[in-house]
MIGUTI-886951 format. One record per atom (N, C-alpha, C): x, y, z; atom name. Coordinates in steps of 0.2 Angstrom, whole numbers, plus 5000, padded with zeros to 4 digits. Atoms other than C-alpha are relative to their C-alpha. Layout:
BEGIN
X Y Z CA
...
***
This chain:
BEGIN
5006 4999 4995 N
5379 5459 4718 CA
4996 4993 5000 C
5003 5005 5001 N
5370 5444 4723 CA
4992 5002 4999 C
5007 4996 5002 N
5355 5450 4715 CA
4993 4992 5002 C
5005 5004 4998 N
5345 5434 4717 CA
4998 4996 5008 C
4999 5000 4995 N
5349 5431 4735 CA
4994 5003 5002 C
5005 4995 5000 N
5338 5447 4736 CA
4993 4998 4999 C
5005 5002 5001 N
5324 5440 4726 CA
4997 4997 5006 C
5003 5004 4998 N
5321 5426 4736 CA
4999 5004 5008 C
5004 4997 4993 N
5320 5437 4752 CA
4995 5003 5001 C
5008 4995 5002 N
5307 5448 4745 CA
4997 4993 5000 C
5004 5009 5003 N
5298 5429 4739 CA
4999 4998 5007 C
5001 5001 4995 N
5300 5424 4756 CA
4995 5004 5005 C
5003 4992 4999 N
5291 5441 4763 CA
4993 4998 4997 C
5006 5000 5002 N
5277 5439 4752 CA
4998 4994 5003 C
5003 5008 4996 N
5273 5419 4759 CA
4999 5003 5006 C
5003 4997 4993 N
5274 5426 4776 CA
4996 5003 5000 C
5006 4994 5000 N
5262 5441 4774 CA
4994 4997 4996 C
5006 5002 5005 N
5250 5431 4762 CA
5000 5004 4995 C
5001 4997 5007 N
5254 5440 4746 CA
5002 4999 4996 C
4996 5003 5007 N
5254 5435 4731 CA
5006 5002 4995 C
4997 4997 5008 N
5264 5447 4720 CA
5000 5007 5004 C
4997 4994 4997 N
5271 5465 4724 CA
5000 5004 4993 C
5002 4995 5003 N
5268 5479 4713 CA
5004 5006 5000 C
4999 4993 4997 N
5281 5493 4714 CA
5001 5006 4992 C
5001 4996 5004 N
5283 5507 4704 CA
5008 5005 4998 C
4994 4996 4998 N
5300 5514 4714 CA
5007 4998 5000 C
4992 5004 5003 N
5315 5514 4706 CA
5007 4998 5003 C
4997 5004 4997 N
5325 5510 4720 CA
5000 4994 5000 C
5004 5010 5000 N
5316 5494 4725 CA
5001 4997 4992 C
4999 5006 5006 N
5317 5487 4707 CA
5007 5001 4996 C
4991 5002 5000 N
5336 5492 4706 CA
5003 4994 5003 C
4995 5001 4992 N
5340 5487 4722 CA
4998 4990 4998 C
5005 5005 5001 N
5328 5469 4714 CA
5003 4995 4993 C
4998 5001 5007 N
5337 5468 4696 CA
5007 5003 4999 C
4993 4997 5004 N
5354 5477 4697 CA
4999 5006 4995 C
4999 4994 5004 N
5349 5490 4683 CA
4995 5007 5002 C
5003 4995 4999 N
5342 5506 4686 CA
4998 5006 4994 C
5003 4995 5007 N
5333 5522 4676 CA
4996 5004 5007 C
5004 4996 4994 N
5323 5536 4683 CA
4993 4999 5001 C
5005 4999 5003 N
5308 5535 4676 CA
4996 4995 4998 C
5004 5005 5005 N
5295 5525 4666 CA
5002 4992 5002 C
5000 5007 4996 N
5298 5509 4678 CA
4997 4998 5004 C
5004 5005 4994 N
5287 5496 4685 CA
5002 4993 5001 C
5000 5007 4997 N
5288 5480 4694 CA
4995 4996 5004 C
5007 5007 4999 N
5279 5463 4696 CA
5003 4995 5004 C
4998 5004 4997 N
5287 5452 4709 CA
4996 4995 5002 C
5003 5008 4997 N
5278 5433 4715 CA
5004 4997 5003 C
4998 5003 4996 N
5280 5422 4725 CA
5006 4995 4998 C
4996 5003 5004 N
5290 5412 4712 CA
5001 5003 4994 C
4998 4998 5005 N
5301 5415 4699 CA
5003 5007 4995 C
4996 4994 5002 N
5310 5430 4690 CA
4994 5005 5001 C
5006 4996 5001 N
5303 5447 4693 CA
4999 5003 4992 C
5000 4997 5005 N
5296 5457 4679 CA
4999 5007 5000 C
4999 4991 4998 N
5299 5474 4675 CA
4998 5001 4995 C
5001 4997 5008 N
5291 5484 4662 CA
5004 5008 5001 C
4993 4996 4999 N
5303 5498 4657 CA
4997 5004 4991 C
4999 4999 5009 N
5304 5510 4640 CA
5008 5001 5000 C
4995 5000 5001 N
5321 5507 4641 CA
5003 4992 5000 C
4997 5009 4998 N
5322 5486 4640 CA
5006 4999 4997 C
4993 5000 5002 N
5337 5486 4629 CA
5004 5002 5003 C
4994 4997 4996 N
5349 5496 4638 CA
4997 4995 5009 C
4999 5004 4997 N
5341 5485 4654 CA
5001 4993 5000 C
4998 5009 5001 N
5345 5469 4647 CA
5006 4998 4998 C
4993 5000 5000 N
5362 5475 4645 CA
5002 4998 5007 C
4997 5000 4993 N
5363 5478 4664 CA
4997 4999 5004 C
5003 5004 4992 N
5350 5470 4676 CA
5003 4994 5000 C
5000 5007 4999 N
5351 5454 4681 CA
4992 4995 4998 C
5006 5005 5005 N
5340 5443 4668 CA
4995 5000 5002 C
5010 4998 5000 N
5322 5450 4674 CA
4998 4998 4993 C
5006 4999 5006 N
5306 5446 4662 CA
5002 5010 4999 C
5002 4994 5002 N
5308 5462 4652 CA
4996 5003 4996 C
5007 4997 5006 N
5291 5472 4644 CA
5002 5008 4998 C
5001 4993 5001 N
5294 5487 4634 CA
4996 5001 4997 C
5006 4995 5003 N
5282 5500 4632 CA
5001 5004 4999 C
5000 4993 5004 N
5279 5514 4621 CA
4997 5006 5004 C
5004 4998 4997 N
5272 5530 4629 CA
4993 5001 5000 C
5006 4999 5004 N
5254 5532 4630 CA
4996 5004 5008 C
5002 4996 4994 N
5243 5544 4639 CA
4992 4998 5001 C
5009 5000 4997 N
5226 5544 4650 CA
5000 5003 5003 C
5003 4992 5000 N
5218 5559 4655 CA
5004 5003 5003 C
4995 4994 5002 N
5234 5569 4649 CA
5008 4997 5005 C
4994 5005 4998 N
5248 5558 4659 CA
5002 4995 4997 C
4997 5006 4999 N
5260 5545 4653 CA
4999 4999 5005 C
5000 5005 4997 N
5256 5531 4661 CA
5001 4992 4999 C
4999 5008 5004 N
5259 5515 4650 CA
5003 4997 5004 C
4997 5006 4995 N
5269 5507 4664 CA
4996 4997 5003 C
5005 5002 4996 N
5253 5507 4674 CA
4995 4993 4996 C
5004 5005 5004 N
5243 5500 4660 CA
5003 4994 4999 C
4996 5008 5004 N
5257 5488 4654 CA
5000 4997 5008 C
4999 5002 4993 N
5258 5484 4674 CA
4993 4994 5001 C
5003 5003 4998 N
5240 5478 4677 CA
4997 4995 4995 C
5001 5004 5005 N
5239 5469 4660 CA
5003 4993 5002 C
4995 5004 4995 N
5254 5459 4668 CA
4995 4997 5003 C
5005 5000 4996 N
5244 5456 4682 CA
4995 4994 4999 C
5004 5006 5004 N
5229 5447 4673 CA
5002 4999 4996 C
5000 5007 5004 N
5236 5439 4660 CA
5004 4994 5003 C
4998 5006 4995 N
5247 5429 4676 CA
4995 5000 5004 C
5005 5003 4995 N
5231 5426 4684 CA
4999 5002 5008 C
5001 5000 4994 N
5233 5436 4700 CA
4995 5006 5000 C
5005 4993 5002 N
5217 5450 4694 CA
4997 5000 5007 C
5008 5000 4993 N
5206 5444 4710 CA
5006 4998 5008 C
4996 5003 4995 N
5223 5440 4723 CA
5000 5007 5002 C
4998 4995 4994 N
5231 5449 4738 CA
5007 5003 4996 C
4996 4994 5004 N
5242 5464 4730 CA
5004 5004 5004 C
4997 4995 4994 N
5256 5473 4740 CA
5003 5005 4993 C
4998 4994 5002 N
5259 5490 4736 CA
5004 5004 5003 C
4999 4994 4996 N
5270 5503 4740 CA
4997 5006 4997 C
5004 4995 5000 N
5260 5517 4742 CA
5002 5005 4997 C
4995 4993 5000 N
5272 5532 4745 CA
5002 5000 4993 C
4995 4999 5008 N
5279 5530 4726 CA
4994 4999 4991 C
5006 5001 5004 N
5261 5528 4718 CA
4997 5007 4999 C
5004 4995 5000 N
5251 5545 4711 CA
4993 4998 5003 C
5007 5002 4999 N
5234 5546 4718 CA
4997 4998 4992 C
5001 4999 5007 N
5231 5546 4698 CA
5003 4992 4999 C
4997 5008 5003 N
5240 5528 4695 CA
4996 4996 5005 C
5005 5004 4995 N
5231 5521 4712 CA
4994 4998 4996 C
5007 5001 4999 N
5215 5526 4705 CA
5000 4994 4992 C
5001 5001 5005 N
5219 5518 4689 CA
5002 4992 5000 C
4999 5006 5001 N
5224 5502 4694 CA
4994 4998 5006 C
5009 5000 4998 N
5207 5502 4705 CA
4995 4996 4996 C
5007 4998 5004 N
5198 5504 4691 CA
5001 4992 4994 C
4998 5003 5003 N
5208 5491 4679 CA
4998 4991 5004 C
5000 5005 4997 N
5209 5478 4693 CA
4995 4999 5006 C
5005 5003 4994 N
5192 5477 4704 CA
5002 4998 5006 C
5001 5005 4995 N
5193 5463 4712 CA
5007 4999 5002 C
4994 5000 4998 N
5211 5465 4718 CA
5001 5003 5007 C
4997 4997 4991 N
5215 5464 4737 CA
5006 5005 4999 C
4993 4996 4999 N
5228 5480 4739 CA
5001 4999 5008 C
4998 4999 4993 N
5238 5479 4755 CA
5007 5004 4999 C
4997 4996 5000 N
5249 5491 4758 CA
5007 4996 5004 C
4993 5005 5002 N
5269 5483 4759 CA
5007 5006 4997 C
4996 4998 5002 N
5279 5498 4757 CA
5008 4998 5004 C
4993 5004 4996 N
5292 5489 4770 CA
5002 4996 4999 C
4999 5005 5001 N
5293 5474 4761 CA
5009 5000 4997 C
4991 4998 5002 N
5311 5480 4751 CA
5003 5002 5005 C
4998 4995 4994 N
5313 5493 4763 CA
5003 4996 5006 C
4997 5004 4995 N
5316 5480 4776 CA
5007 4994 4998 C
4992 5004 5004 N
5328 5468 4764 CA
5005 5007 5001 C
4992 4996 5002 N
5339 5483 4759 CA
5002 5002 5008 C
4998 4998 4995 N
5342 5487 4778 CA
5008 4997 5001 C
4996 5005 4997 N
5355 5472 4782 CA
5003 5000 4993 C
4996 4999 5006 N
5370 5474 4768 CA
5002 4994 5001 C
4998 5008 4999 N
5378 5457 4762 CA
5007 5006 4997 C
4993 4998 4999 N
5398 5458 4759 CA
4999 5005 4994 C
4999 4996 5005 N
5395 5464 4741 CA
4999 5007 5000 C
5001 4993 4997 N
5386 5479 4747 CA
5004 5005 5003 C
4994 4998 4997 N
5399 5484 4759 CA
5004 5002 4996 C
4995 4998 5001 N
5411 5484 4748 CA
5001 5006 4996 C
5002 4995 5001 N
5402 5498 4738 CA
4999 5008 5002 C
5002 4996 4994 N
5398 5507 4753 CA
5008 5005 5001 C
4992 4999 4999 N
5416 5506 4756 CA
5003 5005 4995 C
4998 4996 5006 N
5420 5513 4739 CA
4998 5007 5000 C
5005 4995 5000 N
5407 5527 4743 CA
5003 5005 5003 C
4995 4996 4992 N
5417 5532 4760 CA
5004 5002 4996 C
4994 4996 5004 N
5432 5534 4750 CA
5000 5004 4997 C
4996 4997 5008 N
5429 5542 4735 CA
4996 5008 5004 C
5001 4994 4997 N
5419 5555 4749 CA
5005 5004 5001 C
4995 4999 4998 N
5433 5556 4758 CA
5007 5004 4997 C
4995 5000 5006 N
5445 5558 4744 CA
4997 5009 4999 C
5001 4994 5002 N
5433 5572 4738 CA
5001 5006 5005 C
4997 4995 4996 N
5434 5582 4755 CA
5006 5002 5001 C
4993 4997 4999 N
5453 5582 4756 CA
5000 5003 4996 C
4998 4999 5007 N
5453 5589 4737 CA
4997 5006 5003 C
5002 4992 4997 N
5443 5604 4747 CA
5005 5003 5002 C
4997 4995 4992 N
5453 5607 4761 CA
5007 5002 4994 C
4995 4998 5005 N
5468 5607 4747 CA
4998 5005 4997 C
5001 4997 5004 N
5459 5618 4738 CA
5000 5007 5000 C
5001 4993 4997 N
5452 5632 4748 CA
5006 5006 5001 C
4993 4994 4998 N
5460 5648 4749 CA
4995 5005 4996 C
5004 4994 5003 N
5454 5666 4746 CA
5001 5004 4996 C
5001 4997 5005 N
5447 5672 4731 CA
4999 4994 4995 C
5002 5007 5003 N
5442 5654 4724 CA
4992 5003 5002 C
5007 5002 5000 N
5423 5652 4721 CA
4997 4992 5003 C
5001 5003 4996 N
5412 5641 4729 CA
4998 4995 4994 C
4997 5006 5004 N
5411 5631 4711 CA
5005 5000 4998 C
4995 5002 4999 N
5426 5630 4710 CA
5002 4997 5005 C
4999 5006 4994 N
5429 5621 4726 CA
4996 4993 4997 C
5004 5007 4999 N
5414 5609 4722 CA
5002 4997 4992 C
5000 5002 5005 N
5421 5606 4704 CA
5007 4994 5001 C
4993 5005 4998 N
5438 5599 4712 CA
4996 4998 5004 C
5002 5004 4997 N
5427 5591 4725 CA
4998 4993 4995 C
5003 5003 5006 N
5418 5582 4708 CA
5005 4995 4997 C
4992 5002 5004 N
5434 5579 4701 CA
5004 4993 5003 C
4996 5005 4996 N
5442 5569 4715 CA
4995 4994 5001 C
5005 5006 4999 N
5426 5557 4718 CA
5001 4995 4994 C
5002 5006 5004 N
5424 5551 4701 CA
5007 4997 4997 C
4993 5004 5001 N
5444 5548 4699 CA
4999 4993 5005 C
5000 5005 4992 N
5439 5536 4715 CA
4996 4995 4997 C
5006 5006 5003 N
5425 5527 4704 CA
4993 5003 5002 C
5004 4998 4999 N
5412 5537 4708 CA
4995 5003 4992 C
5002 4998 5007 N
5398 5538 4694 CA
4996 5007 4999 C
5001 4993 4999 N
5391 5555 4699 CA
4997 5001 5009 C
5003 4997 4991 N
5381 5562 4715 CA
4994 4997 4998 C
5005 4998 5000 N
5366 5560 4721 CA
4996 5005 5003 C
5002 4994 4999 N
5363 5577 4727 CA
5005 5006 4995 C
4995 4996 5002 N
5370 5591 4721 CA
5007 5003 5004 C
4995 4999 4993 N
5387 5596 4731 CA
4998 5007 5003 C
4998 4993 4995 N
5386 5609 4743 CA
5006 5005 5001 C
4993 4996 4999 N
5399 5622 4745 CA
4998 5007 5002 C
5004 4993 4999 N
5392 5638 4755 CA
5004 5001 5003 C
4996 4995 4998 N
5402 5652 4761 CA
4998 5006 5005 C
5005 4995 4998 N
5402 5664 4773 CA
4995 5002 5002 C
5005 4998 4996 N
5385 5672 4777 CA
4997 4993 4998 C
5006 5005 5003 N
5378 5656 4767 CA
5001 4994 5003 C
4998 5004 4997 N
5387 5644 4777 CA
4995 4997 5008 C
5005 5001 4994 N
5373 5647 4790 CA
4993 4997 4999 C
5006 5003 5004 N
5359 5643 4779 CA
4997 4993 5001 C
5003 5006 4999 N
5357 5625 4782 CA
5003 4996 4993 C
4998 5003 5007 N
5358 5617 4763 CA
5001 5005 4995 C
4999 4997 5003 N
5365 5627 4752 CA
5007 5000 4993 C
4996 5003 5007 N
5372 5623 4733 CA
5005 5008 4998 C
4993 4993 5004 N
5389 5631 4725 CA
4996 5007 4997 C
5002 4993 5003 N
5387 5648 4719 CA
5007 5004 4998 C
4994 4998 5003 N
5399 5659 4710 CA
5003 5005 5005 C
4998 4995 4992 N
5401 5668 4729 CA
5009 4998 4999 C
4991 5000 4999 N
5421 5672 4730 CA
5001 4999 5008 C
5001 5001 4991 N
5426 5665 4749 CA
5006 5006 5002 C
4998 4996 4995 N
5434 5676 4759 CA
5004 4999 5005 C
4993 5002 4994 N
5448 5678 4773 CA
4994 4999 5006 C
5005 5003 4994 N
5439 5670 4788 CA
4994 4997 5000 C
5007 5002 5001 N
5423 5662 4780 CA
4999 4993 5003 C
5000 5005 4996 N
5419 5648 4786 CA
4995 4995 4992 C
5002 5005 5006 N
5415 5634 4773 CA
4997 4994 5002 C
5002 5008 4997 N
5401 5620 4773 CA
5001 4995 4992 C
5000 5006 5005 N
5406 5606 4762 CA
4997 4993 5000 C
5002 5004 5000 N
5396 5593 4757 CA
5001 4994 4995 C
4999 5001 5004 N
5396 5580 4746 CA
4996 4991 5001 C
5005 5008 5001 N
5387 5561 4740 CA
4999 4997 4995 C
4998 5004 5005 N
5395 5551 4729 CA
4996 4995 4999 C
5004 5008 5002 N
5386 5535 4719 CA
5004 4997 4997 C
4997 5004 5003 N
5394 5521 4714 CA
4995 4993 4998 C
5005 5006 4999 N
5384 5504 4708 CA
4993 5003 5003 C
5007 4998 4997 N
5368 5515 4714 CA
5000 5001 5008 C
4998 4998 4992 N
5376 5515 4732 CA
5001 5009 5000 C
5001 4992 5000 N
5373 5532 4739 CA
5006 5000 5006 C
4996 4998 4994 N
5389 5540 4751 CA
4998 5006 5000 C
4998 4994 4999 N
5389 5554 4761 CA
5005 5003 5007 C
4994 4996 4997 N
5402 5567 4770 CA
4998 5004 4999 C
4999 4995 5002 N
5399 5582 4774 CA
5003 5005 5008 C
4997 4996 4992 N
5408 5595 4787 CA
5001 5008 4999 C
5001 4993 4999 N
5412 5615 4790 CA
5009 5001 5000 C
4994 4997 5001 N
5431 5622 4786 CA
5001 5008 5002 C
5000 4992 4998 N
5436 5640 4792 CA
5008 5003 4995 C
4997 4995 5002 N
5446 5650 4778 CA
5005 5003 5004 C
4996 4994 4996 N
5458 5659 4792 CA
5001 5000 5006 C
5003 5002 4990 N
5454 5659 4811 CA
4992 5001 5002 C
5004 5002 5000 N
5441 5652 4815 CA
4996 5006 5008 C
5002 4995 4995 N
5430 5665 4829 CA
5002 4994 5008 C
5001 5005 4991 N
5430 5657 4849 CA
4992 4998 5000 C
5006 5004 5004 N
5411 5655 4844 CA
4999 4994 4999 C
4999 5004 5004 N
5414 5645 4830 CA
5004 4994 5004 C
4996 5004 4998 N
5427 5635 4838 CA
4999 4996 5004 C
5004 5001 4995 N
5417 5631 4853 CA
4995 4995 4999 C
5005 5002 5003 N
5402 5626 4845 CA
5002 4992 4995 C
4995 5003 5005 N
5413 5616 4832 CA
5000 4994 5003 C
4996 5004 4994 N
5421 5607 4848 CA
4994 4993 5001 C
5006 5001 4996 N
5401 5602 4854 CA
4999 4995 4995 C
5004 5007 5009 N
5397 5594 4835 CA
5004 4996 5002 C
4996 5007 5003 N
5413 5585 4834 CA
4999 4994 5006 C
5001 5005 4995 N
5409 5577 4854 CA
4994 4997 4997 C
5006 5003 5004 N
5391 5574 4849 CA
5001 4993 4997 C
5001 5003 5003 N
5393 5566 4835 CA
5005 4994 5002 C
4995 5004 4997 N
5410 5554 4844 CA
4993 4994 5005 C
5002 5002 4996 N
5397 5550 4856 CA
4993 4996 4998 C
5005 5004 5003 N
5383 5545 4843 CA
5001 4994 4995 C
4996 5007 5004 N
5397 5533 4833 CA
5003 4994 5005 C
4998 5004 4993 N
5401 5526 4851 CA
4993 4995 5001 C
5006 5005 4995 N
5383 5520 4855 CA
4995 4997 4993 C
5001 5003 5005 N
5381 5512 4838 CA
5000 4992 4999 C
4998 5006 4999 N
5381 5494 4845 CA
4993 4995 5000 C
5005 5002 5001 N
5371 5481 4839 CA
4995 4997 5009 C
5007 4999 4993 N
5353 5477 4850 CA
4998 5006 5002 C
5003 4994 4998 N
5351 5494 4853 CA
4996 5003 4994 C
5005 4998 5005 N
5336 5504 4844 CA
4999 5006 4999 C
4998 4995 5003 N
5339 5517 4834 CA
4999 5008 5005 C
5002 4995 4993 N
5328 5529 4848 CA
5004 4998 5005 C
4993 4999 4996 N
5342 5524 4860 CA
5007 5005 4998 C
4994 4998 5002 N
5356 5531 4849 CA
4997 5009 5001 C
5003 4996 5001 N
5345 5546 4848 CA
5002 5004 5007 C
5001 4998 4992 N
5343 5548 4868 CA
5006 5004 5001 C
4992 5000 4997 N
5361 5544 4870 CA
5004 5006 5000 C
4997 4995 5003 N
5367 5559 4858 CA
4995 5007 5005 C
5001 4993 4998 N
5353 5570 4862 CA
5001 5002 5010 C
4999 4999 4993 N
5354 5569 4881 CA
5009 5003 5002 C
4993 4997 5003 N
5374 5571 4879 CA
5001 5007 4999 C
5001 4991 5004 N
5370 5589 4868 CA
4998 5003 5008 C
4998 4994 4995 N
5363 5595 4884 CA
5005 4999 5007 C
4995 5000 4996 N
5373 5591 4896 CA
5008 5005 5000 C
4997 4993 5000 N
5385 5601 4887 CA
4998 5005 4999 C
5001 4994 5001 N
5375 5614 4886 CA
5000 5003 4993 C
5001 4997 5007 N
5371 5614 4868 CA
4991 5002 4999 C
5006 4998 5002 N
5354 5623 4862 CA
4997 4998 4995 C
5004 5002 5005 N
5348 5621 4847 CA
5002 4994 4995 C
4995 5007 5002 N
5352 5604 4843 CA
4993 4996 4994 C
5003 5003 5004 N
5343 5597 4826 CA
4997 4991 5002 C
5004 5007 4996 N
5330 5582 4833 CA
5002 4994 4994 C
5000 5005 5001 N
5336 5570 4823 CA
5006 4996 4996 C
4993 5004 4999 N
5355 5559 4822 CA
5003 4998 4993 C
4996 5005 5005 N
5356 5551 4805 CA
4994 4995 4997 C
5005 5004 5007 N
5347 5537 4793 CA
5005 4994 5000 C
4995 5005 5004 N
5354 5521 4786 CA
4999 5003 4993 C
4998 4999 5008 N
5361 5523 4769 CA
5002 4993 4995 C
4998 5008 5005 N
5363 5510 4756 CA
4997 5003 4991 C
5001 4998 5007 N
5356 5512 4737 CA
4993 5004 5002 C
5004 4994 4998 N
5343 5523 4745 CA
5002 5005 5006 C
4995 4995 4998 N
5351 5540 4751 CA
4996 4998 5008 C
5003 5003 4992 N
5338 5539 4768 CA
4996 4995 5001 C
5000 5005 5000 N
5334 5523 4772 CA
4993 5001 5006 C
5007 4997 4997 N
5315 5528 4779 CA
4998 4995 5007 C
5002 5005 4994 N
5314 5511 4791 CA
5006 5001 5006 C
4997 4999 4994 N
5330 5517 4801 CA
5003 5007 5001 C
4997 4992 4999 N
5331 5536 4807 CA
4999 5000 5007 C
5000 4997 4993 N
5339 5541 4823 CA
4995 5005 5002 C
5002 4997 4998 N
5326 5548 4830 CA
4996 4996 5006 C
5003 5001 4995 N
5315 5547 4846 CA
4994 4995 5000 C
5005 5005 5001 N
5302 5536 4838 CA
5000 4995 4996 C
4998 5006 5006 N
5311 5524 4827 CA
5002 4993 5006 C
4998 5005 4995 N
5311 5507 4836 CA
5005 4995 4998 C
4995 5006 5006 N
5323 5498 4821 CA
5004 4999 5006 C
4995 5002 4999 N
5334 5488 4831 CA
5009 4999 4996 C
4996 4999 5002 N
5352 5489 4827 CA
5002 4994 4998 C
4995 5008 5002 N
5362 5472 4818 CA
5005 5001 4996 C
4993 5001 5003 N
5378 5469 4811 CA
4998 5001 4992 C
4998 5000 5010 N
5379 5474 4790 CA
4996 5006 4999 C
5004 4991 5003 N
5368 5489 4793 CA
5007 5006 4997 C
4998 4993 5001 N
5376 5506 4786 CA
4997 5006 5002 C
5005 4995 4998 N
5371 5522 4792 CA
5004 5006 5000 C
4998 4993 5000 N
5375 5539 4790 CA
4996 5007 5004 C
5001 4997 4992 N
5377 5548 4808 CA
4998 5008 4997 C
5002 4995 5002 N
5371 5566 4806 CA
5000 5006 5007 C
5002 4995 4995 N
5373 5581 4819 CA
5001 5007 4996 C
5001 4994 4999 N
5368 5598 4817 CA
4999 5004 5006 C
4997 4996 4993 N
5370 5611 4831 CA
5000 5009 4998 C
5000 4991 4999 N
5365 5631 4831 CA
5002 5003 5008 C
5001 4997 4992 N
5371 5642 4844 CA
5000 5010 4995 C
4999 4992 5003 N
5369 5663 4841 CA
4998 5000 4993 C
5000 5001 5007 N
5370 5665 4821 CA
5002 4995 4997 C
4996 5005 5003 N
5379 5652 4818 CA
4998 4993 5001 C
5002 5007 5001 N
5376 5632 4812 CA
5005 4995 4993 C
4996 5003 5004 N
5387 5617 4809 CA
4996 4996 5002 C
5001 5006 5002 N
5386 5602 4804 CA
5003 4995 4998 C
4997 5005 5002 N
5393 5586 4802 CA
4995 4994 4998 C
5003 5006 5003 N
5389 5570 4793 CA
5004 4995 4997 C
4995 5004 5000 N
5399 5553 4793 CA
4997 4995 4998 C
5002 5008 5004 N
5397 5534 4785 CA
5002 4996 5009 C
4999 5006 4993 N
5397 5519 4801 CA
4999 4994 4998 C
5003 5005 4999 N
5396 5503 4798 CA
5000 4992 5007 C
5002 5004 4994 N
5388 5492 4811 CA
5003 4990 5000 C
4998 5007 5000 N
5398 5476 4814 CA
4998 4996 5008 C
5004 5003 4995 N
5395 5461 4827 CA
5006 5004 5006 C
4995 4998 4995 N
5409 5471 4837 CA
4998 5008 5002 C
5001 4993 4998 N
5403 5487 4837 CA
5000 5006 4993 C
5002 4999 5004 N
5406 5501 4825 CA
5006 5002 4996 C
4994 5001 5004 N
5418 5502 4811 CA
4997 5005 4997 C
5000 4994 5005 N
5420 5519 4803 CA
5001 5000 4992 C
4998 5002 5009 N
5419 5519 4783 CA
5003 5009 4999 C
4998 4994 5001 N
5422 5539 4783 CA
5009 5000 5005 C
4992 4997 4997 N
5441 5543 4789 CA
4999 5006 5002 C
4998 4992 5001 N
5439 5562 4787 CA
4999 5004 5007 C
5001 4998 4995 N
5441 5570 4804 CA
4994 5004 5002 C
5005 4997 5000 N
5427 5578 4814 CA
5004 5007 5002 C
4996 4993 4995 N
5441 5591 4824 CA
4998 5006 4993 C
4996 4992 5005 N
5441 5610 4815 CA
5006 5001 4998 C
4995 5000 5004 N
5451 5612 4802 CA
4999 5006 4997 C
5000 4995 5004 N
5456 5629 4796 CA
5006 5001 4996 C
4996 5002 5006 N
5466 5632 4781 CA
5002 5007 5000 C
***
């Protein structure tokens, strides 16, 4: 991964906006910044020159696998009954490079009101500007290394949904389905999930999100499979609806409605358009065939953040489209009792849209 390419976009970013130094807290952003990730007890000090620094209670094991950031380990320590030594160890950083009385970007969203107030209190005289789009807008536009992860993501989805349809049959449980789905991703290079897998059967199929359970499937149920491999920190996802048996004329019907939908929102995936077009495009489409309850919103970009908050199909995302983006199309669809769903990987090239999922949208009964 060109991990430094990255810095200097963020550096760049901060000159143009007038800010000195970036302050985050969110362990994507200082993934997505260093290569190494953790869940927890991680902060970041980016400037406008120079390595970032990252304070961590794991500096050892990241100094095995970031890419050569300043490393500060800290021990736990609490103020008024929270860990929070990263904060501490953060704004000490801070003033002892000289930026106590500078313009400060923060992300907000990934900040407790309790850490806010705390670096407040530490840092007075510190302009905060609010800068949660400063990464957020780098991680949009993938470079080749990216892709190829991505790439790796779609497959190893992929891989895991066929291990389903292989799988299924009645009198199997619904973890046992998601355990061969597990099984086939990480044979593909996949380090774990970052959801839990899906697998609902039956009545639960209608539910919306709903995780494995030891339900026995049945002749005719209808199966939602999910699934969201990680690799290198890239998130994939796949997920689609199976019919144990014959599927009803209902089901069939409906099924037909998702898989045009969604044909017609991987159609209009073409860079210069704004993500509130792909929106229009699909939702306008929905009715014209006369679909009802149609879930207001298409999809996300995907990359080492599962929803990528700066690009969502929806009616009031104006993100422009360009070549390297990735995004993961989404249609949902109720009609009567019944709710399917699909969700596929795209990536946006200068020709239009290049599919990272293979796995068909048609109805598949086993």
């Amino acid at each position: 991964m060109d991990i430094q390419r990255r810095i200097s976009r963020i550096q760049k970013a901060l000159i143009d906006r007038g800010l000195d130094a970036l302050l985050s807290t969110r362990h994507e952003s200082i993934g997505y910044l260093t290569g190494g990730f953790q869940r927890s007890g991680l902060a970041m000090l980016i400037e406008r020159e120079g390595k970032p620094l990252v304070v961590s209670e794991e500096a050892e094991r990241l100094k095995d696998e970031a890419w050569a950031p300043d490393l500060l380990q800290v021990e736990n320590a609490e103020a008024k009954g929270l860990p929070i030594a990263r904060i501490g160890a953060l704004a000490n950083a801070v003033k002892e490079r000289g930026l106590a009385e500078k313009r400060l970007g923060l992300e907000r969203a990934h900040l407790t009101a309790l850490e806010m107030e705390l670096l407040a209190k530490v840092l007075p005289d510190a302009e905060w500007v609010e800068a949660g789009d400063v990464v957020g807008s780098a991680m949009l536009v993938k470079g080749a290394d990216e892709i190829r992860a991505l790439r790796r993501v779609a497959e190893a989805a992929d891989a895991g949904m066929r291990r389903a349809v292989d799988t299924l049959r009645v009198g199997v449980t619904e973890l046992e389905i998601a355990g061969e789905i597990e099984l086939a991703i990480r044979k593909l290079g996949a380090e774990r999930t970052w959801f839990p897998t899906h697998v609902a059967s039956g009545y639960r199929s209608d539910l919306g999100i709903a995780f494995a359970t030891d339900k026995v499937i049945q002749y005719n149920d209808k199966v939602v499979l999910d699934v969201g491999p990680i690799r290198q920190s890239y998130c994939g996802e796949l997920c689609t609806q199976v019919v144990v048996g014959k599927a009803s004329t209902e089901v069939k019907k409906l099924f037909q409605g998702v898989a045009d939908v969604h044909r017609k929102i991987i159609e209009s995936l073409i860079p210069g358009k704004k993500a509130s077009d792909v929106f229009h495009a699909a939702y306008d489409y929905s009715q014209e065939l006369g679909l009802k309850r149609v879930y207001p919103s298409f999809g996300r970009g995907i990359g080492v953040v599962g929803s990528e908050e700066l690009l969502l199909f929806r009616p009031t995302c104006e993100t422009e489209l360009v070549p390297g983006m990735v995004v993961a199309t989404v249609v949902y669809i109720g009609e009567g009792p019944h709710e399917i769903g699909t969700e596929r990987m795209t990536l946006i090239t200068a020709d239009g849209p290049a599919p990272l999922s293979t796995f068909p949208l048609e109805l598949i009964e086993v």
